[in-house]
N, C-alpha and C positions, 0 to 999 in steps of 0.2 A: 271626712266626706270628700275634699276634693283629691284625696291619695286615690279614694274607691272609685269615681266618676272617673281619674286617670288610668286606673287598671282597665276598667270597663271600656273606655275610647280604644285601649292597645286591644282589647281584645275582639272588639268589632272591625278594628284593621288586618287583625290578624286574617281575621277569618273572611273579610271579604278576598286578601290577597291570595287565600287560598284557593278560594270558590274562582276566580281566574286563573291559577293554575291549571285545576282540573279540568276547566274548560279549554284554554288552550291544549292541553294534552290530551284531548278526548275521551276520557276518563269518565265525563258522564255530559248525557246533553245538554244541548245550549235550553234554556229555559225554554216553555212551551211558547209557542206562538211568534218566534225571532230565533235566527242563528249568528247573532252576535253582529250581523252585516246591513241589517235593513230592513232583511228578509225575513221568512216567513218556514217554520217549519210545522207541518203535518203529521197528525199522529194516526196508525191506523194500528185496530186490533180486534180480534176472533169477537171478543166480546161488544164491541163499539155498535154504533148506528150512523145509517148516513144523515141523519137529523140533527147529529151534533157538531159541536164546532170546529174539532178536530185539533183542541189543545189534547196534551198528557192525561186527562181527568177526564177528557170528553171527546176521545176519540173516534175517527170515522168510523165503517165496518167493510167498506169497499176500496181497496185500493185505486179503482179510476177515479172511485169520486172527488179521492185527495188531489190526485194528478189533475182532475179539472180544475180545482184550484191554484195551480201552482202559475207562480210568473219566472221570469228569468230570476236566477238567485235561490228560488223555495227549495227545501226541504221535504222531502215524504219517509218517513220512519218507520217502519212495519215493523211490529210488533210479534215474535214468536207467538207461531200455529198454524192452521190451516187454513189457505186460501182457495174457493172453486171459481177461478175466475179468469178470463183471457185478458190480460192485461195488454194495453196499449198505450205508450207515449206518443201524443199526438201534440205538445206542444214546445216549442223550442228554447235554449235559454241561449246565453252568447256569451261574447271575449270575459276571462274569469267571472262567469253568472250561470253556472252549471244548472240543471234542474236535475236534482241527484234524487233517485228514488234505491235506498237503501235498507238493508235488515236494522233494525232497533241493537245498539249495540251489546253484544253478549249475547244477541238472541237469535232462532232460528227459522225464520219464516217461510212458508213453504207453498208456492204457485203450483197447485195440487189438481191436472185435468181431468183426475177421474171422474166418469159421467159427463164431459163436457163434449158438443156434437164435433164435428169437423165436416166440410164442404169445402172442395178444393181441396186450391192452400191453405192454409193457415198457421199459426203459433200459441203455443200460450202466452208468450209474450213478445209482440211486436213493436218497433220502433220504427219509424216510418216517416219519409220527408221532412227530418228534424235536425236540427243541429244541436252541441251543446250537451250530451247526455250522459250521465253518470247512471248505470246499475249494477249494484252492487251488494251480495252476500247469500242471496237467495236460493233456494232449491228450487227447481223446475222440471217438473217430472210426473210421471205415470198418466202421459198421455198417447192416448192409443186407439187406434182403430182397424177393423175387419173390412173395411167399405173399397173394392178396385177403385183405383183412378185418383184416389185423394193423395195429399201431401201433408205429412203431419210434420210440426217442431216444434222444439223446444223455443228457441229465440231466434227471430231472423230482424234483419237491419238493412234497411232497403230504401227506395223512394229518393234516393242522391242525400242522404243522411250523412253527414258530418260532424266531427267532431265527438265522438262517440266513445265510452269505457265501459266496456264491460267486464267486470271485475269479479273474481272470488265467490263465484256461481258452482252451485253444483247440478248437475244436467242428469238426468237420467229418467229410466223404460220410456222414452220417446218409441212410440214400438207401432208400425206397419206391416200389422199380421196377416199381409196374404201371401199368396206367392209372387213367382217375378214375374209371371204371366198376367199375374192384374197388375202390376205396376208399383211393385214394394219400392216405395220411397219415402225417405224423410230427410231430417238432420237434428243434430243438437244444438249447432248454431250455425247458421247459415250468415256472412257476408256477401250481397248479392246489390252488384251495382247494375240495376237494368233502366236506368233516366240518361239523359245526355251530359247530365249533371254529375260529375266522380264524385265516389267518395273518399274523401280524405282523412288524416290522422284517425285513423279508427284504430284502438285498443282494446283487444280482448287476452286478458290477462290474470295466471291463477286461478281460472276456472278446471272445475274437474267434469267429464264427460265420460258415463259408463253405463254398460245394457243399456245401449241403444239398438233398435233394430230397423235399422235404415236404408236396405234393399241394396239399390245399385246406386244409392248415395252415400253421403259423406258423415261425420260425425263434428265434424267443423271446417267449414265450407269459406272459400272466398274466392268471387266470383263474378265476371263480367268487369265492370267499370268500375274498378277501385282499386285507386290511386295513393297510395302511402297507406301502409299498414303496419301493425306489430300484432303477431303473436306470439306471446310470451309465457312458460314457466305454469303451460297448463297440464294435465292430466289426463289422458286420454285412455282407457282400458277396456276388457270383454268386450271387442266393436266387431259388425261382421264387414267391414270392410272399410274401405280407407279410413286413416284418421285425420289427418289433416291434409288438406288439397286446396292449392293455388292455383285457378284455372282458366283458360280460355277456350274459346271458340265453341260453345255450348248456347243456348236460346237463353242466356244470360240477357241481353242488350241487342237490340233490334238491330245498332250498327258495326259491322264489324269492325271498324277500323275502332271501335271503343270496347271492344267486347273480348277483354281477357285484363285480367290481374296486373299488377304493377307495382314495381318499388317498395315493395313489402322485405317485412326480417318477421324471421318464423326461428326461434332461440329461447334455448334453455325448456322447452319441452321433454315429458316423458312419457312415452306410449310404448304399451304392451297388449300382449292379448288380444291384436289386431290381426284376426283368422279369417278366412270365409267359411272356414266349417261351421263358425257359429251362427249361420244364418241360411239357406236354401240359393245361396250364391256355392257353397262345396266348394271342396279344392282350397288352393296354396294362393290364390289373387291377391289378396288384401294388403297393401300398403303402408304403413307406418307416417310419412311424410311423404306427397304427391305434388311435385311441381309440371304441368301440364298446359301447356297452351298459354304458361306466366311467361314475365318478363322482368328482366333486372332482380328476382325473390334473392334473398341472403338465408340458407338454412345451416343455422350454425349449434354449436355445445349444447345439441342438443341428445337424449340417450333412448334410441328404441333397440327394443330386444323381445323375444320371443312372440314376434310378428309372422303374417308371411312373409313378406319383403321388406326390406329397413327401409330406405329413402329412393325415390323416381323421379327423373328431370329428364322428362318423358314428352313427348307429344300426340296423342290419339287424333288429330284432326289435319287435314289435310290445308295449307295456307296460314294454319296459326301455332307455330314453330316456339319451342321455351328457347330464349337468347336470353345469353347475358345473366346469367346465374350464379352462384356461388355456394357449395356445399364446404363448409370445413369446421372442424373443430368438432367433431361427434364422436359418439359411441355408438360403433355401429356390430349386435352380439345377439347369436343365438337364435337366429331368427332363418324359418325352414326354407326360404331361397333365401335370391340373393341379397347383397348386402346393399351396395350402391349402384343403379344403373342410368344408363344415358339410351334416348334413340327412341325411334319410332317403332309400333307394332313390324311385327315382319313383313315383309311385301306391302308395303306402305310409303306414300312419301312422306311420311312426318318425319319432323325434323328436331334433334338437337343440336343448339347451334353458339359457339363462342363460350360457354360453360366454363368453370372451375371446378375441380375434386380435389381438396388438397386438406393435407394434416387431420384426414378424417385416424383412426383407428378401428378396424373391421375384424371381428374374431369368431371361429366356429358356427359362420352362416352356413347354407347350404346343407340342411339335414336331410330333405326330399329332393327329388329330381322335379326339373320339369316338365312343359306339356309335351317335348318332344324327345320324355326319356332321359334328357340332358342336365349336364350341373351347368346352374345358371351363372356361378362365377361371385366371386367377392365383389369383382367389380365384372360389371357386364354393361357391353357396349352393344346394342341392335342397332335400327336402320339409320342411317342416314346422319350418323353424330358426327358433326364439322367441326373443327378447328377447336376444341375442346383440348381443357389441360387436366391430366392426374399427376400428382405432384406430392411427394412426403406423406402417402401415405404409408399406415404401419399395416399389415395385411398377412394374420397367425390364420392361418388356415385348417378346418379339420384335416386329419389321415386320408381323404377321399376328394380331397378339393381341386378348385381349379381359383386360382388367383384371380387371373384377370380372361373375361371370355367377352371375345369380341365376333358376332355371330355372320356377316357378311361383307361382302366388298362394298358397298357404299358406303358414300362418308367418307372424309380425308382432312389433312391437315391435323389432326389428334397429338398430342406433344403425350407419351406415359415415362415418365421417368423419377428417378430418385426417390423411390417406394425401397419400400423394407419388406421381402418377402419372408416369411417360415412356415414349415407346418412338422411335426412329427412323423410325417408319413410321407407318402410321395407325391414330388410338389407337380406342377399341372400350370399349362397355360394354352389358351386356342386361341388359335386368328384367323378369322374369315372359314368359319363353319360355324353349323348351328350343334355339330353332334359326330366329332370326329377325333381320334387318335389324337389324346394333349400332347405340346411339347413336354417335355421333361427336365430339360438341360438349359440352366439360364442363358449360355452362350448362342445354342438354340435357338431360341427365344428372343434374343435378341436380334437375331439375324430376320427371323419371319417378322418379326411387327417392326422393325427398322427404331425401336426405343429401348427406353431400359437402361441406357447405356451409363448412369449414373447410379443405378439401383443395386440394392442389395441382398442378397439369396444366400438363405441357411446358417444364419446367424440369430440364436434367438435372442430375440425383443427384452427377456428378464422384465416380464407384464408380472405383476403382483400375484393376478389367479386367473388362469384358463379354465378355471373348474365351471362346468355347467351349473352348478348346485351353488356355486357359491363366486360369480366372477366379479374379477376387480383389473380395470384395463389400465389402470396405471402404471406407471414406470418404475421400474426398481432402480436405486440410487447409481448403480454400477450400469443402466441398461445401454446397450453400444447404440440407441436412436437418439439420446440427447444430441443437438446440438450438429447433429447432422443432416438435419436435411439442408435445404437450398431457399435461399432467401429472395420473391419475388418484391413484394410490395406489403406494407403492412393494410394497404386496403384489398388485398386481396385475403390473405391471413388471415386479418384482424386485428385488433388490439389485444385481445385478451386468449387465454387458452379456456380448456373445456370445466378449469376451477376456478376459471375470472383470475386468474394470475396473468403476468404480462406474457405475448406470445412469443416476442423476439427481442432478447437480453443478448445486449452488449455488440448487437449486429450476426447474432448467430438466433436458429430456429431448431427445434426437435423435430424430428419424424412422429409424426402420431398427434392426438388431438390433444397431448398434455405437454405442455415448457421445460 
């Protein structure tokens, strides 16, 4: 007897040390009604009722009902199915006391706006005047409306909201079906700081964003008054027009000395499929990565392709100028203009101003021409770009290209040098025209833009695959851009290259966005 009451002790230890395994590994949830911490987790599901008490067994059936109960610390668990509901976090949690509203693990929960109204603005899920917020795993999508004048999305975060994650979201047919004449607008996730109050550390990260149809908006948006940001390692595809845009000087925030983006990193994203054909916008406009009216943004290893235009550090606004920027480490391919540009609309004073372009890698942009006929350039400089650096990059151009097109005489101070030019065909450079006779002759070339003079022309790159069908921009083991380009600063760089390997070994740098 006491051997078996022994076995029986080992194996009630066994198994409680187990059952705290799985818990710590997240493996299965914390027991109904606590999350291990104090707190309090909520359960909600298709089949539930808001009558009950919202353990595992006796789940809610409304997602806000959960959320009204939640304190700093709770838990909200959604359980896979369909939701018709406009969800809103309206209360806050603080320093490590998240209020995490999450999918049920392994499961797929789905904030579903079909038949839901809309007036104005609105969201199907909004976060607003809060701090402290985790959301996370959910679909969000098919909300849509025919009605001029309104503003439909997916999730916006607003109200001087801090502290904020939005996480492993999938976003889609967010859809404003009129034309542009009523005011096709929306977004898929909108960051919009319009209080006096910034918003800070906001994380939106590993979400996917696709068929949206968002007019002369964004497909994720950041916006007005906010102050440290990350976007990270999301998804972005089929969009009729920008994908991602850091912005200023828009009816964001009432003040302007508050009212544009800030101190953000926009990295390791992948967007495609970002057209204006797909939407009653037509035409080559649409963006990939939009920095506009920002300030201080980092857009780095990140890979857009078959865009109309790869990456814009750009300014549309007269008096709110993008400074202080840095683009490096990308993949920038395939995509029907240009690849990277700086500068203001034409005949405009906007301004780009003190900028970085460096250790990008640019391959076979420029399939269409543009609005004035013209190849808009691998790299393309328009109004008014000051004191701005290109620097290492790698730039395989089609048969028809133009490198680097720099469209007017405004703007000065520009440094272009120790780039790696090639193309199979014949190579092309413009300075100060919008649509004239390229140079042809590096030497040439050198003499009109007064740079270059460390750079390298007709030597190819030995990139893995130029092939449209199938490319790979990496470096082949023999390629002549290792370890040549020129070494600024590793905060300008970076630390890492476009595979998270280190960027600069041993005191030397590669040409292109790979070590």
């Amino acid at each position: 007897m006491q051997a078996y009451m022994q076995v029986k002790m080992n194996l009630l230890i066994f198994s409680f040390i187990s059952l705290l395994a799985c818990s710590k590994s997240g493996s299965v949830p914390a027991p109904p009604g606590n999350n291990g911490n104090g707190a309090h987790i909520y359960y909600v599901a298709p089949d539930g009722s808001d009558g009950n008490t919202g353990t595992l067994k006796a789940p809610f059936r409304s997602i806000n009902i959960a959320l009204g109960k939640t304190l700093p610390g709770d838990t909200v668990l959604v359980r896979g199915g369909i939701y018709h509901e406009k969800v809103a976090i309206s209360g806050s949690g603080r320093l490590n006391k998240f209020i995490s509203l999450k999918a049920y693990p392994g499961e797929n929960p789905v904030i579903d706006g079909t038949g839901l109204s809309i007036t104005g603005k609105e969201a199907l899920v909004t976060i607003h005047g809060v701090s402290y917020i985790l959301f996370e795993g959910f679909d969000v999508c098919n909300y849509k409306s025919s009605t001029p004048g309104v503003d439909i999305n997916g999730i916006v975060v607003d109200g001087g909201s801090g502290n904020i994650q939005v996480k492993k979201n999938r976003v889609y047919n967010i859809e404003h079906n009129v034309t542009l004449q009523d005011g096709r607008s929306g977004h898929g996730i909108e960051i919009l700081g319009n209080t006096a109050t910034a918003m800070t550390n906001i994380l939106v990260e590993e979400n996917t964003i696709h068929d949206c149809k968002t007019g002369y908006s964004e497909n994720l948006t950041i916006n007005g008054y906010v102050d440290g940001f990350t976007i990270r390692k999301n998804t972005i595809y089929n969009a009729e027009n920008i994908g991602i845009d850091a912005a200023g000087g828009y009816a964001a925030n009432s003040n302007p000395a508050l009212n544009y983006a800030r101190n953000g990193l926009i990295a390791e994203n992948t967007l495609y499929h970002v057209e204006s054909s797909r939407g009653p916008l037509g035409g080559y406009g649409a963006i990939g990565i939009y920095v506009d009216g920002a300030r201080n943004i980092t857009v780095e290893r990140n890979k857009i392709y078959d865009t109309d235009r790869g990456i814009g550090i750009v300014s549309e606004n007269d008096g709110v100028p993008t400074r202080n920027c840095i683009v490096r480490n990308n993949f920038v391919y395939n995509n029907w203009r240009t690849g990277i540009y700086l500068g203001g609309y034409l005949n405009s004073n906007t301004v780009t101003d003190s900028c970085y372009v460096v250790n990008n890698t640019l391959c076979n942009n420029n399939k269409v021409v543009g609005y004035y006929n013209e190849i808009e350039g691998e790299l393309r400089l328009t109004e008014n770009c000051r004191n701005n650096v290109l620097k290492n990059n790698l730039v395989f151009g089609s048969p028809a290209d133009l490198f680097v097109h720099k469209y007017t005489l405004t703007g000065g101070g520009n440094i272009i040098d120790n780039n790696l030019y090639y193309t199979t065909g014949t190579p092309g450079w413009l300075w100060n025209s919008v649509n004239d006779a390229p140079v042809t002759d590096m030497a040439a070339w050198q003499t009109v833009s007064g740079g270059d003079g460390g750079s390298v022309y007709g030597i190819d790159p030995l990139l893995v695959s130029v092939s449209v069908l199938a490319p790979d921009l990496h470096l082949q083991g023999s390629s002549p851009a290792k370890d040549k380009g020129v070494v600024i600063s590793a905060a300008i760089h970076g630390t890492v290259d476009i595979d998270g390997n280190p960027r600069i070994v041993n005191g030397k740098i590669s040409i292109g966005a790979q070590q």
